[in-house]
N, C-alpha and C positions, 0 to 999 in steps of 0.2 A: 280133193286135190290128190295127184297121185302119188305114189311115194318115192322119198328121194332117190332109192334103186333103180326101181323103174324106169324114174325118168332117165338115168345114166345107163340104161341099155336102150331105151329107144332112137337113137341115132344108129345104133349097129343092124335092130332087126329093120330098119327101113332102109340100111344101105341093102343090107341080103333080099328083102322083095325086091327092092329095083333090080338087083344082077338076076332074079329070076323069072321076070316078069316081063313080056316083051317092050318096045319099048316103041311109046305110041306115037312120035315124034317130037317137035319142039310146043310142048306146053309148059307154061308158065305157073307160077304162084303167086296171087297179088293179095295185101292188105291191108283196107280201109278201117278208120285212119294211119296214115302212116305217121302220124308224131301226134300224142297227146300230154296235153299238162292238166295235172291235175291236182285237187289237193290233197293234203296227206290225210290217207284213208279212205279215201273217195274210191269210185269206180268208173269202169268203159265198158262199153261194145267194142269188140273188134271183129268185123269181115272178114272171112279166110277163103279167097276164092281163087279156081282154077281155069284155063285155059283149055284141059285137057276134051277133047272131043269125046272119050269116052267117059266112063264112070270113073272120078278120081279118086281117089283114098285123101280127105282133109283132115288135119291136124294141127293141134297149138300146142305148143314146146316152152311150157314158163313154171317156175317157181308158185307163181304168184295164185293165187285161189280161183280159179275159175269154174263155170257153169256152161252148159251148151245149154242157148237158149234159142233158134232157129236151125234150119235147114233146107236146101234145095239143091238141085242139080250143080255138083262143084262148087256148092260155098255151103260157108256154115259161121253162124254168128255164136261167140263168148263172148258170155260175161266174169271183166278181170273187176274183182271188190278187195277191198280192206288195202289197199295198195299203199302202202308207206315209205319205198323208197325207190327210186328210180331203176328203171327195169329196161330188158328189149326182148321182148318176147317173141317166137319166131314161129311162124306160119308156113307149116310146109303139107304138099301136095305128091302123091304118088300116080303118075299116070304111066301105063305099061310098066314097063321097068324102071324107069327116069324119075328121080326125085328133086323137085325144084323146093327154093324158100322164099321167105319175102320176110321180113323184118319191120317191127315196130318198135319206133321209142318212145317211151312213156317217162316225161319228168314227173316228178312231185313237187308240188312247189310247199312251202309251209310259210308263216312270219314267224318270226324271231322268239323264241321260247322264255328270255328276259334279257334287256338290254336296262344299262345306269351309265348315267354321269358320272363318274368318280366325285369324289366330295371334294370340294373348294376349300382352299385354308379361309382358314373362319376368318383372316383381315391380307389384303393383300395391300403394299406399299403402292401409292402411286409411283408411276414413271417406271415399274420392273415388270418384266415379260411374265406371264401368265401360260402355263400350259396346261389346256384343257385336255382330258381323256375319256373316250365314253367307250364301254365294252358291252358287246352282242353275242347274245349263244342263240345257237339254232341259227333257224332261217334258212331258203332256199328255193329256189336255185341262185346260189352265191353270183354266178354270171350279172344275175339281174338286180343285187343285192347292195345298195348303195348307205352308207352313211356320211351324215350330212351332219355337223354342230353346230349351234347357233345362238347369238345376243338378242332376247327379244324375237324378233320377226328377220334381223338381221343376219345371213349366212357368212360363216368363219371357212368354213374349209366342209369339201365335200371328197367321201373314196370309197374304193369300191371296199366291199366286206372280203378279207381275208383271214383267213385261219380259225381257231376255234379256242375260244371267243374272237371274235373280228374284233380290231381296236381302231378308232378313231381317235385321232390327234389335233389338234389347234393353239396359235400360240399368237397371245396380243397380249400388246402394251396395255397396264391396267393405268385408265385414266381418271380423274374425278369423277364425270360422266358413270362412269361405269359402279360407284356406290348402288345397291338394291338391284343392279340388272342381272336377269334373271337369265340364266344359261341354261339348254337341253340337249338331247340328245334325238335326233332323229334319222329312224330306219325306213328307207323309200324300197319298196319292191315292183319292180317296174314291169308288168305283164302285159300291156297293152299292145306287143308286136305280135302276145297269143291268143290277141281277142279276148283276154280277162281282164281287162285294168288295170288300174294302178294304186296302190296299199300303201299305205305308213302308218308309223306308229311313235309316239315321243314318249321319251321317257322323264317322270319325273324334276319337274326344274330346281334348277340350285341358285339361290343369290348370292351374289359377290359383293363383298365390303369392301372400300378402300380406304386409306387415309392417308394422312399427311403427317408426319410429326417431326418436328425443324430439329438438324443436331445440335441444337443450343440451349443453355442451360437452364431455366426455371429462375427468370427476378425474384429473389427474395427479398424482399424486406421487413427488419427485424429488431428489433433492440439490441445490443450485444451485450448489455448489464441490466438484470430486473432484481429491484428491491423484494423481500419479504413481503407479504401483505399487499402488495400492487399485482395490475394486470397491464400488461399491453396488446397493442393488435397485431398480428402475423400477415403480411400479405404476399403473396405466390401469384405470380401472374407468368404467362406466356401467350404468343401471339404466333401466327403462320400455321393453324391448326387445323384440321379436316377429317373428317367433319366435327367442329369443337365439341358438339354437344353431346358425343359419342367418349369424351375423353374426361378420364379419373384422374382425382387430383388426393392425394396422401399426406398430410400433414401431419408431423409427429413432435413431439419432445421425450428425446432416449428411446425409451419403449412406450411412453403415454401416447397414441394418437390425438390429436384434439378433434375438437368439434367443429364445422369445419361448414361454411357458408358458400356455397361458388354460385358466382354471376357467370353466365355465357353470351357474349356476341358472336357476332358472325363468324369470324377465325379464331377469336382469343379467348381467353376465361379469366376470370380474378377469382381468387380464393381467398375468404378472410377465418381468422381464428383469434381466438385472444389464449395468451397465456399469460397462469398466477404463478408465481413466486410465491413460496409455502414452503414453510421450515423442513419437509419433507423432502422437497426436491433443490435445498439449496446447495450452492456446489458449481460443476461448471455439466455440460451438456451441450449435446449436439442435436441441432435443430433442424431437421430434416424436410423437403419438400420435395414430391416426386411426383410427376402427372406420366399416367398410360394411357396409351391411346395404339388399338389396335391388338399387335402381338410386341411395341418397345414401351422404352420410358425412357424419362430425362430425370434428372433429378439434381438439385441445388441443398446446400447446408452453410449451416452458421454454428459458429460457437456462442453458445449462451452461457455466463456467468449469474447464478440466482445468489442474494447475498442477504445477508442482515446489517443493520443501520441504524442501532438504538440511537434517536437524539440525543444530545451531553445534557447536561441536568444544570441550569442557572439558578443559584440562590439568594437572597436578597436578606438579610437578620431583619429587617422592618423595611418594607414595600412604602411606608407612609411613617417621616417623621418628621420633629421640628428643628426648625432653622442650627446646627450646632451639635446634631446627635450625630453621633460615630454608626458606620452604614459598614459591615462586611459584606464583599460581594465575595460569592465563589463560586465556580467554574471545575464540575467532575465531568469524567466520560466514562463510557462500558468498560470491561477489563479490554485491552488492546489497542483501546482506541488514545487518542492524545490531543488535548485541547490548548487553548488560546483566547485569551481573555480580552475583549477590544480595548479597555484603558491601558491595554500593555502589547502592542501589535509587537513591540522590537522585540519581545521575550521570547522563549523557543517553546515549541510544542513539550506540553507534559500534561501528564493522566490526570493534573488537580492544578487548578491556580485560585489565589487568594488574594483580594486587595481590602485595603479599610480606607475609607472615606470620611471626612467631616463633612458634614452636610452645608451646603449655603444656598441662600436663597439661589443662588447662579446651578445648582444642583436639580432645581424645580423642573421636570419632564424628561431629563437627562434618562436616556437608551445605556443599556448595559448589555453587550450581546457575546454569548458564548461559543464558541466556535468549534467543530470537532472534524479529523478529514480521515479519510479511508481511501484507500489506495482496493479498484478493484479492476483486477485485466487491464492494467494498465491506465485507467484514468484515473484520476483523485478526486475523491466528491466533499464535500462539506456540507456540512448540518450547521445549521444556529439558535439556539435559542434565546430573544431577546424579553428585557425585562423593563418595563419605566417606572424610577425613583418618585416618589412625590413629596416635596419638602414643602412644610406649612413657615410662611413668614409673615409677618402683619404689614399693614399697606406701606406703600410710597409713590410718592409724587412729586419726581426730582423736574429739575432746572428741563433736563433734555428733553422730558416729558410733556410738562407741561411749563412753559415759558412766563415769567411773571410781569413783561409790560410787553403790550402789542399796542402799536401806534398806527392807525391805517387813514387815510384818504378816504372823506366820506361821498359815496355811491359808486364805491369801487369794489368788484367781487372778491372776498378774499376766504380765508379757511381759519377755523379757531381749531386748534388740537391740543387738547388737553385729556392726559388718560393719566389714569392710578394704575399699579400695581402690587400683587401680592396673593397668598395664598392659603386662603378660599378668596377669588377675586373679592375687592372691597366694593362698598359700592360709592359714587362719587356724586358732590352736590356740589355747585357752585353760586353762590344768593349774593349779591349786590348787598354791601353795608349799608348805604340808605334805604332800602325800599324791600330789600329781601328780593328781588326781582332774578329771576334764573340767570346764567351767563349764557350765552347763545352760541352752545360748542357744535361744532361743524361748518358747514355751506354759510355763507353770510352775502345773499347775492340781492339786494346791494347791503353794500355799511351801512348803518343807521347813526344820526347822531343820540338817538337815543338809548342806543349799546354803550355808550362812557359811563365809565364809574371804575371804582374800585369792589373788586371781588373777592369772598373769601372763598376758599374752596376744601374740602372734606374730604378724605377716603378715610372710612371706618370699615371694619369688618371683626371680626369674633375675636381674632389675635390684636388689637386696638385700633387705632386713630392719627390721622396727621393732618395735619392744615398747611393753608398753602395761598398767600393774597397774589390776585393776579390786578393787573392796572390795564385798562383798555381805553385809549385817548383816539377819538374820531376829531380828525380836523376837516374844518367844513373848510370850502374855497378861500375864502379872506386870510383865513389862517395859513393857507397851503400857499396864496402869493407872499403874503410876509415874511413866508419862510423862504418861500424862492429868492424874495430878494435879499433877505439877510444872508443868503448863501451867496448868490451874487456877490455883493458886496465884501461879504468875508471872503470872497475867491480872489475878487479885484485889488483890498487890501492887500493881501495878501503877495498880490506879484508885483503893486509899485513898493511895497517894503523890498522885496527882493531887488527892483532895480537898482533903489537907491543903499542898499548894500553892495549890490554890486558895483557901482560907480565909488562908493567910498574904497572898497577895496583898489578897484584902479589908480584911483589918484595917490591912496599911502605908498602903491609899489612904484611910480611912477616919480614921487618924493624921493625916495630911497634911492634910486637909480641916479637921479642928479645930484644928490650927494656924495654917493659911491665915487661919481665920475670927478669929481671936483676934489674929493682926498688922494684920488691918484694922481691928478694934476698937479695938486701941492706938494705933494712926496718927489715928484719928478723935476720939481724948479729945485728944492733945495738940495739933492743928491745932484743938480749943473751948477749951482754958485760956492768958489772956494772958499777956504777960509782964509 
């Protein structure tokens, strides 16, 4: 390669041979090829040939590293190698005095030295515009130099490569559709008007996330009061979610996260948790529930009130006494709290109540229940503790109980009820005085006439004994018309005595009136006759 001096005097001493040299007429300088593309680095032949009828003086006029590799009368072939950037190398001829040129242009073409997608936000919103950007260095010849951005197989926007780095741009609505699709960048260099083909190159693919998350607030549901020692369930739900199963859900009490269960359907999620009330965390607190999905979150709260609730304490002086003993009931609560005794509803709330009872049989199973309230966030709870008395009485076997004559119609269904009471139940016997034969208590479907008699009947138990005759008279049919008609009869008596009352009373008022009438008549003759 000759050197750069050189070469910047060789135009002058070729103008001075021409002005010295005569000059041989119109010859030419021509150079085959006249346009080469090549790639960077690469090499050409180039032909330098003349016209000149005599012996011409040939020459090439380039930078670039060449070799003579041929010769013949008025041409002469170099070789241009290592060629890296776009050149016009120039081809001139000296014939007589007259110096012609001819000119080549040499592209370089190269692909793109790195081209990228720019990076995707790691979640894009559906329904908001999306601008993609992909950037190219190198590459050439820029003319030919197209970039192109794409969904899948699907073309966005296609332009030419400008500046350095070249920047392509695209901008779409990001849709559901568009969750996992995969976006590139692709560099087309298009040589095939130079008879070399047509090149690309993609870069690297990016996927695109999208979601959905509704602006509304996380359902909680919660307790708003938890006892000491209890748990309840926490539930967190939302719905209109995309893709749900992409989306975090955070359940907290204050600073404790809980633990924390999520179901997913199609759009929605349920979140469940249990929270304990624990003398550690009682108090009030704020119940937190926040689901993210994407690059937001939504998030809902409650206030929670965690409390303690000692039961009030019922006491009894003897749970089990006999008929007539004195029974203290009493009725304490925790410091704070204020109780209420049920034999005394009208009384006011206070930290202790006391009552004393004489025990009676009517006392026997009798409920004694304690009552305590707490006021917490505004509601008021109660507690109770109930207690049952047991009064020992020895048996009975009254009138209401058991009825001491039953008269019934014989082969008519009827019911015998005959019960004892008392406590430890007594047990009850009922034997016929003639024959010891049992009484026949209950269903009696039909009457028998040979149910009559007279009964004695028994309840005994540990605390003693009572008796009790019971009379059971079956009238058979005979008996039952005699008595029909002696009712008959006594009914019929019964209304001719009323007539014939009634008619005696007629006649005495009916006497009285005509005598009445007959004193005023005489009253009235002697008040007209003088004296």
């Amino acid at each position: 390669m000759a050197p750069a001096g050189a070469l910047s005097e060789l135009p002058l001493l070729l103008a001075l041979l021409g002005a010295l040299l005569p000059e041989p007429g119109d010859a030419q300088t021509s150079v085959f090829p006249t346009e080469a593309t090549l790639p960077r680095g690469g090499s050409v032949l180039v032909n330098c040939s003349s016209t000149c009828e005599e012996e011409a003086f040939l020459g090439l006029e380039t930078p670039l590293t060449k070799e003579e590799r041929d010769t013949g009368h008025n041409w002469m072939v170099f070789e241009l190698s290592d060629v890296e950037e776009d050149s016009k190398p120039m081809c001139f001829s000296i014939c007589g005095s007259k110096q012609t040129t001819a000119r080549i242009s040499i592209t370089v073409y190269r692909f793109p030295e790195h081209m990228e997608l720019l990076p995707l936000p790691p979640w894009q919103p559906v329904g908001e515009n999306l601008t993609l950007k992909c950037h190219v260095w190198g590459g050439a010849p820029r003319a030919q130099l197209t970039l192109v951005l794409l969904r899948g197989e699907e073309e966005l926007s296609r332009q030419p490569a400008v500046g350095e780095p070249a920047e392509g741009t695209a901008t779409v609505l990001a849709g559901r559709g568009d969750n996992g699709a995969n976006f590139t960048c692709r560099a087309e260099l298009d040589l095939r008007p130079q008879g070399l083909g047509f090149f690309q190159n993609t870069s690297a693919p990016r996927q695109l996330r999208t979601f959905v998350l509704p602006m509304t607030s996380p359902q909680l549901e919660t307790p708003r009061i938890l006892e000491v020692g209890t748990s309840e369930k926490v539930v967190c739900s939302m719905g209109g979610l995309f893709p749900a199963s992409e989306a975090q859900v955070h359940l907290a009490l204050g600073d404790h996260r809980l633990n924390t269960t999520v179901t997913y359907n199609e759009d929605s999620l349920s979140a469940t948790a249990w929270v304990e009330g624990t003398a550690e965390n009682k108090g009030d607190h704020l119940l937190v529930c926040a689901i993210m999905l994407g690059n937001q979150s939504q998030e809902s709260w409650r206030n929670l009130t965690v409390y303690s609730f000692p039961a009030p304490n019922l006491t009894l002086s003897e749970q089990e006494v006999s008929e007539g003993t004195q029974v203290e009931v009493a009725c304490e609560a925790s410091a704070g709290l204020r109780v209420r005794l049920s034999v005394a509803p009208a009384e006011p709330w206070a930290p202790s109540v006391q009552f004393l009872l004489n025990a009676t049989a009517e006392d026997n199973g009798r409920h004694f229940s304690c009552s305590a309230a707490l006021e917490v966030a505004g509601h008021v709870l109660y507690k109770n503790q109930t207690k049952e008395l047991r009064v020992l009485y020895g048996p009975r076997l009254d009138e209401s109980d058991c009825l001491g004559n039953w008269t019934w119609p014989e082969e008519t269904n009827q019911n015998l009820s005959c019960q004892a009471w008392g406590n430890p139940v007594p047990r009850l016997t009922c034997l016929r005085e003639t024959d010891r034969a049992p009484l026949p208590i209950g269903d009696l479907r039909p009457v028998k006439k040979q149910y009559e008699g007279t009964y004695l009947c028994k309840a005994e138990s540990p605390r003693g004994a009572v008796t009790r005759k019971v009379f059971l008279t079956v009238l058979t049919r005979k008996n039952v018309l005699i008595i029909v008609l002696l009712t008959a009869g006594a009914i019929l008596g019964a209304v001719v005595v009323a007539i014939c009352l009634y008619n005696r009373q007629r006649k005495i008022k009916i006497y009285k009136l005509l005598k009445a009438q007959e004193a005023a008549a005489l009253k009235l003759k002697t008040q007209a006759t003088p004296p």
